[in-house]
N, C-alpha and C positions, 0 to 999 in steps of 0.2 A: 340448498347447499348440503344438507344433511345427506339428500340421496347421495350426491354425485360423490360425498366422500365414501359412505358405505357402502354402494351400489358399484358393480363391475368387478366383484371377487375374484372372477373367473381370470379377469383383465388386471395385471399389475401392472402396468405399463402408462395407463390412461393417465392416473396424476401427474405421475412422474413426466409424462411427454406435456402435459399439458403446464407446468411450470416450465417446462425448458421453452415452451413457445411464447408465452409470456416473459420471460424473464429477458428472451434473447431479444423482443419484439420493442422493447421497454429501454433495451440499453442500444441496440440498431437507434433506435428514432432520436437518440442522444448523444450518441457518439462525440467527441470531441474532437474538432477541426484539426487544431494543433495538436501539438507534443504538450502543450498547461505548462509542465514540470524541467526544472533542470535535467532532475535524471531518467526520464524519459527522452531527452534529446539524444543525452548522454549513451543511453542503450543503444538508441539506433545508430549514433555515429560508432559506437562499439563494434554493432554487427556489419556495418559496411565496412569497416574497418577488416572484419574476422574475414569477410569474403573476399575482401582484395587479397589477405596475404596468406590467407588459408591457414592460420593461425588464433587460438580461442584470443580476444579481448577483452581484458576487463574494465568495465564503465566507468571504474572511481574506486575511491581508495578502500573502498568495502567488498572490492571485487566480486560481485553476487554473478556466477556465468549462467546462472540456467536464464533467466531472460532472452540473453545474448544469443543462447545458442537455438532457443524457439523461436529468436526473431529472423533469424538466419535460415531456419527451416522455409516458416512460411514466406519468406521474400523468394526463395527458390523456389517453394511448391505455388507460390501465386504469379509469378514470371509467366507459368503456361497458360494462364488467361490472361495474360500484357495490365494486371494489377502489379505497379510498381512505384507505389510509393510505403517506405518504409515506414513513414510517420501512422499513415492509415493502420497497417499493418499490427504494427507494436500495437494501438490503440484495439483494433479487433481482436489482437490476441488477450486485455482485458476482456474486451468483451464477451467472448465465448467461453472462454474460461471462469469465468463470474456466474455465467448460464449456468454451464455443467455445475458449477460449485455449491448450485440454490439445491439443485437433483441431487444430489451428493449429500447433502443437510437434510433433506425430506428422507431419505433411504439411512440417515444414521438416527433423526430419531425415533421413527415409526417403530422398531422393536424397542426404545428404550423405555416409552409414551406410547403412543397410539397410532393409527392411521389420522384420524380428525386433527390431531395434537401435531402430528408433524408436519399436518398441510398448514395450520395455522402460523406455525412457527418457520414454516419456508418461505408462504410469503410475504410474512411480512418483514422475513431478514431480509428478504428480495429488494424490497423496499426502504429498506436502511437506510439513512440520509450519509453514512458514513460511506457505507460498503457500495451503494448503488454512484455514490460520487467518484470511487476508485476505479469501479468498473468499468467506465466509459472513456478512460483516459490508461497509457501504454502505463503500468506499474508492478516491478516486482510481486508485491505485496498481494497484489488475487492469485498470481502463483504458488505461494506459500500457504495463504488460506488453500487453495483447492487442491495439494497434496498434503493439509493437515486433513481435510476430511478426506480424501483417499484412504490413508492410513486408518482413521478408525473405523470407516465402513467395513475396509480390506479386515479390521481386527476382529473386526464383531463378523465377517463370515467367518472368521478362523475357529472361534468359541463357539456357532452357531453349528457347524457344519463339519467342525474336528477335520477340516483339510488343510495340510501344511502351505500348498499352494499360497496362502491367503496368509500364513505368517509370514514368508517370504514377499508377499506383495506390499503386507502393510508397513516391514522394516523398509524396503526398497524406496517406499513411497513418502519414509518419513528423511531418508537419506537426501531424496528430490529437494523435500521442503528445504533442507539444510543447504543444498545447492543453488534454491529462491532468494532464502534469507539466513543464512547463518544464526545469526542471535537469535532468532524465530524459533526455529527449535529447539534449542536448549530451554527458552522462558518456555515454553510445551512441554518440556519432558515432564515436569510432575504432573500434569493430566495425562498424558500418554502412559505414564509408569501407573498410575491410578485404574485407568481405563483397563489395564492388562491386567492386573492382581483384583482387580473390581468389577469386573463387567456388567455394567448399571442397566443390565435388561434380562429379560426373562426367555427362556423356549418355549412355545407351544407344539405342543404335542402331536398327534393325528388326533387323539381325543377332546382336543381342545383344553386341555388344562398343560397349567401353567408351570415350567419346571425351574431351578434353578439353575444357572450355567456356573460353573467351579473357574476360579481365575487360575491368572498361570501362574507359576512361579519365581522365583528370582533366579532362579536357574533357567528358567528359559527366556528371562525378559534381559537377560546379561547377554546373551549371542543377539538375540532382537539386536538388542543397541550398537551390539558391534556392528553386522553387516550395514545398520542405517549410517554410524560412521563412517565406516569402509566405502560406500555409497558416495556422501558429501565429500569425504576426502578426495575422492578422484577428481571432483570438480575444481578442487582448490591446490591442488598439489603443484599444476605451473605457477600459481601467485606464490607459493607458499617457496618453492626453487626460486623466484624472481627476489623475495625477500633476505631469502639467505645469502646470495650474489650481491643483491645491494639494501643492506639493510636501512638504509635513509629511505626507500619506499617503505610507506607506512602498508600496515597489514592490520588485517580487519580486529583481531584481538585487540592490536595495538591501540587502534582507532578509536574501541569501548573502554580500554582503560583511559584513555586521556579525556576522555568525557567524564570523570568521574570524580565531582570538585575534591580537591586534597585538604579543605578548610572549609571550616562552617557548614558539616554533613548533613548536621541534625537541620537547623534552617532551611538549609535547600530543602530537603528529603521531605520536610511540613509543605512548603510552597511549591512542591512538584508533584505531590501527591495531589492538594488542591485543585493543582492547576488540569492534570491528568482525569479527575473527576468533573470536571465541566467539559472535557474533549467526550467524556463517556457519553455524558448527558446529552450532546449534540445529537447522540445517533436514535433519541427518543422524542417523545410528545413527553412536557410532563404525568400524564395519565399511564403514558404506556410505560416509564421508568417504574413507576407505584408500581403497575400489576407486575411487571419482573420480577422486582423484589419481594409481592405477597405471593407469585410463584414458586419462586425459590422457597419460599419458606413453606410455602405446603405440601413440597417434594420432599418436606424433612419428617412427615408423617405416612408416604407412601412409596415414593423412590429415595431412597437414601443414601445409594451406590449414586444415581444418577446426581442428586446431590453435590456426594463428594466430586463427580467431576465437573461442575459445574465452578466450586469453589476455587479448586485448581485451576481450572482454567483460566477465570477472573485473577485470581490474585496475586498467583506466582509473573504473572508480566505485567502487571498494573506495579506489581512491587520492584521486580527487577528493574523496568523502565523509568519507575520513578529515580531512580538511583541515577541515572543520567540525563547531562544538559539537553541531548537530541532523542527530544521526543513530539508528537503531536497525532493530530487525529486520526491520521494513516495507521501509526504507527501502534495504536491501541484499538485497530478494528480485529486483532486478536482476541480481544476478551468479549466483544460482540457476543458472538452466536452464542454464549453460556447467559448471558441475560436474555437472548430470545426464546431459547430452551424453557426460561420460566414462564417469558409474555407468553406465548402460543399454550403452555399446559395451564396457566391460570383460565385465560378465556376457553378449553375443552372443557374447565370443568363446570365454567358456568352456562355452556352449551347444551351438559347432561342434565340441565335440571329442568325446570317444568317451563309452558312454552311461554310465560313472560323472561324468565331469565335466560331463556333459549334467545329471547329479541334482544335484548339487553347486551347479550354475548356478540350478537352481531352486529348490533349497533357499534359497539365498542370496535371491534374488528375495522368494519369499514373506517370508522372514524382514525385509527389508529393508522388504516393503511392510507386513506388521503392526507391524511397530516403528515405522514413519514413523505409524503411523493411530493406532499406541495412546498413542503418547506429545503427542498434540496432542487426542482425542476424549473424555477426560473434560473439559478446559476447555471448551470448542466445545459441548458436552451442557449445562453450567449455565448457557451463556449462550443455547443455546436453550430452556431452561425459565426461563431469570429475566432481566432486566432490573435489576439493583440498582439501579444510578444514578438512571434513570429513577425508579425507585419511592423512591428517599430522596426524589428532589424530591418527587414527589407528597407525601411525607408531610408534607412542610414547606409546603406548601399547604393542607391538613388543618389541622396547626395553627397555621398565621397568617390574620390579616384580610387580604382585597384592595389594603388601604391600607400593609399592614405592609411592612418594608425587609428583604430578606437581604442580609449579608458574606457574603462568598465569594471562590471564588480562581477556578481554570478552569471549576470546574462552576457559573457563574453563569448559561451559554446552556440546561443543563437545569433550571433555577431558574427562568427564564422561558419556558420554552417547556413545562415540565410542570406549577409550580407554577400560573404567569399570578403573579409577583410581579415585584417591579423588586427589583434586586438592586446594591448597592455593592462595588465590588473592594476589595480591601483594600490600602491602600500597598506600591508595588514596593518590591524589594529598595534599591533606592537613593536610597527618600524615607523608608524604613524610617529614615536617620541624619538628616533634614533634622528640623527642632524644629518651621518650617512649616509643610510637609507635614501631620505627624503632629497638629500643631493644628486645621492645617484638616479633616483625617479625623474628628476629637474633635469639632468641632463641627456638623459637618454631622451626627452621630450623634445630638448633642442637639437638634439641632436636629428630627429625626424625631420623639425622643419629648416634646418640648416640644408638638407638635402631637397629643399622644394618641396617638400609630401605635408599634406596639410593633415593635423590633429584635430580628432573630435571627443569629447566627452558625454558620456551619458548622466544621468541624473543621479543612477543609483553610485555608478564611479566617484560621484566628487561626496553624496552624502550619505550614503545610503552604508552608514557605520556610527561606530560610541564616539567619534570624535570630529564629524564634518567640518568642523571651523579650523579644525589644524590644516586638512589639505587642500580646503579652500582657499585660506591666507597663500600658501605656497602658491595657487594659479594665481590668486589675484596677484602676489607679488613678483612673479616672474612673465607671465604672459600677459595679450590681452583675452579673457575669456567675452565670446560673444553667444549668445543666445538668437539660436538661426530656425527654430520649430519647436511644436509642441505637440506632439504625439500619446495615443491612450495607450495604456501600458497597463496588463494585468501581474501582479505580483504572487508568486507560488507559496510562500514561504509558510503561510499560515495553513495551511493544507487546502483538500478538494470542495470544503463545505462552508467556507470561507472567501465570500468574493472580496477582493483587494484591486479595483479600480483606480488610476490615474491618470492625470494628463501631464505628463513629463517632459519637461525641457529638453533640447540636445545642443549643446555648447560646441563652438567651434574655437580652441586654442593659436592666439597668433603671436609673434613676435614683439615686444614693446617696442617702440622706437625712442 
């Protein structure tokens, strides 16, 4: 292994290509059948949406369009080889994208660390239970990861090589991220603003010594920020016209303030922090969390720049996201790659030392990378042989008429997009108490089957809330609910590393006599 990092100076290219074969080879053989996720459905009915009416669509109330409009790309550019399924597509565009992003990680930290240091710390981010789970299913969130490293690769040529081109490329590309995931880049902006006043790597010279790189200044890192907002703004500017015309559409700001309990801060903010560090902890071996954190800490006696953005990186979104209800393991695969920055330069350094703790280094290694792949590849394997979700709706198409209504709760987009049925939600948590409400649910029910159209209910529709015995009581006291199948059903909600198996009921609603 030694050679194959050292060896081939002349060749920059051999690593680099040889993780992108691996990386791509690893999530190809895993791919996920279905859409997994709500909002992966959500995208693609977006982008089919965007192509009927030649109009951008936005997936949800967070409006995130760069998905949408990469998903749109490749549904066109794959058309001319008669590949047309959309679901596939969204999903490969994780996938390659998560490839590219592993390259991306090895080329950002090779000059902050090492060549050995960056290969260790790529693949085994490769191998992330967190990251490698996101990657094989359609998700914003590899988009945003792989133009946050855009951005600092693009940064560090700019420092490296004093050409503008590459400050221009690295705002633009942090503009993208913002167009992935809005909130994303702002919880980044204090490593990005670090990274630019900081630059946690060294130049090497033609003499082979080591020089310092001068960071920039707030004067130049104030227009950076502009063009990368001016960038995101243009993706957001029709939600943002949509919102001002009808301000009862929620908007993505809006969306984060209402997540943000208005009592009992300090309690949550304890219990979300907690909970936030066991989502962290998923993406490790006990072993390999240890060595990140004694990495991290022995970068505070020789990289101290790379350090500080390390720290950044971790804490400014582990703490912002703490501060809100909607959070989970997707959504803290941000502060990943700064704890693998430590795993990958702890085991270089027990690498350099004599050839027992050279074995030792590698042992570790391997050990680290099966354990990260075995404890994420039996999930990832059922959901590249099945599709549950997807296939409970179908079933529920199967056995209703065209004309028939489903209840339902979140899974009502794969109810119409698998079944072709129209589907009723089921009263929120907070019309659940209103008498109104739940009258007007009652009769619009009867109302279906007063018209002949027969009613069905799913599992998650009648329980799948804080108060299932309120709108139970209602079927039981106005219908006859009958119990007609039981179908396996996989649930999203916990994220990608997290399998949530069921065998779920589906209720057929009749008239009492």
């Amino acid at each position: 292994m030694k050679s194959f990092l050292l060896a081939h100076k002349d060749n920059k290219y051999v690593v680099p290509a040889a993780l992108l074969v691996f990386s791509f080879l690893i999530r190809m053989s895993l791919i996920s059948k279905g859409p997994y996720s709500l909002d992966s459905l959500a995208v693609v009915n977006a982008a089919l949406q965007t192509i009927k009416t030649h109009q951008i669509q936005y997936f949800h109330e967070f409006q995130y369009p760069l998905a949408v409009i990469f998903l749109v790309g490749f549904i066109n550019f794959f058309r001319l080889f008669a590949v047309d399924d959309p679901v596939f597509l969204y999903n490969l565009i994780s996938v390659v994208f998560s490839s590219i992003s592993v390259v991306l990680f090895y080329v950002l930290i090779k000059p902050i660390l090492n060549k050995p240091a960056a290969f260790f710390t790529a693949i085994l981010f490769s191998l992330c239970p967190i990251y490698l789970g996101l990657s094989v299913y359609g998700t914003s969130n590899i988009l945003s990861l792989f133009f946050l490293f855009l951005c600092f690769v693009s940064m560090s040529q700019y420092f490296s090589l004093q050409d503008n081109k590459y400050y221009f490329i690295s705002s633009f590309s942090l503009g993208l991220m913002a167009a992935a995931r809005l909130q994303e880049m702002f919880f980044l902006l204090p490593a990005v603003f670090c990274f630019f006043v900081f630059p946690p790597f060294k130049k090497i010279s033609e003499d082979g010594s080591e020089q310092t790189i001068p960071g920039g200044s707030l004067n130049g890192f104030v227009p950076y920020l502009f063009l990368a907002f001016a960038v995101g703004a243009l993706f957001y500017f029709p939600a943002l016209l949509r919102y001002i015309k009808s301000p009862e559409t929620p908007f993505l700001l809006e969306v984060l303030a209402d997540n943000v309990p208005r009592r009992g801060f300090i309690p949550f903010f304890i219990g979300s922090l907690v909970r936030n560090v066991e989502f962290i902890k998923m993406s490790f071996s006990s072993t390999g969390l240890l060595l990140s954190v004694v990495g991290l800490a022995l970068m505070l006696f020789s990289h101290r720049k790379a350090l500080s953005l390390c720290l950044a990186w971790i804490m400014a979104p582990l703490f912002l996201l703490t501060c809100f209800r909607i959070t989970g393991p997707r959504l803290l695969v941000l502060t990943v790659p700064a704890f693998y920055i430590g795993l990958g330069y702890v085991i270089f350094i027990l690498f350099q030392k004599n050839k027992l703790m050279r074995l030792a280094a590698f042992v570790i290694f391997i050990g680290i990378m099966f354990s990260n792949y075995l404890a994420i590849y039996p999930i990832l394997l059922h959901r590249h042989n099945a599709a549950l979700l997807p296939d409970y709706a179908r079933k529920i198409g199967e056995i209703s008429k065209p004309n028939d209504v489903i209840i339902c709760h979140d899974e009502a987009l794969f109810i119409q997009y698998y079944a072709k049925r129209k589907t009723i939600s089921r009263p929120s948590e907070k019309d659940l108490f209103s008498r109104e409400a739940m009258m007007k649910f009652k009769d619009e029910i009867s109302e279906v089957l007063e018209q002949g159209n027969s009613v069905y209910l799913t599992w998650p529709g009648m329980f799948a809330s804080g108060h299932p015995q309120v709108l139970e009581y209602l079927m039981n006291k106005y219908f006859k609910v009958e119990e007609i199948g039981i179908m396996p059903y996989e649930d999203w909600h916990r994220g990608p590393i997290r399998q949530q198996l069921y065998n779920l009921p589906i209720y057929q609603l009749k008239k009492k006599k």
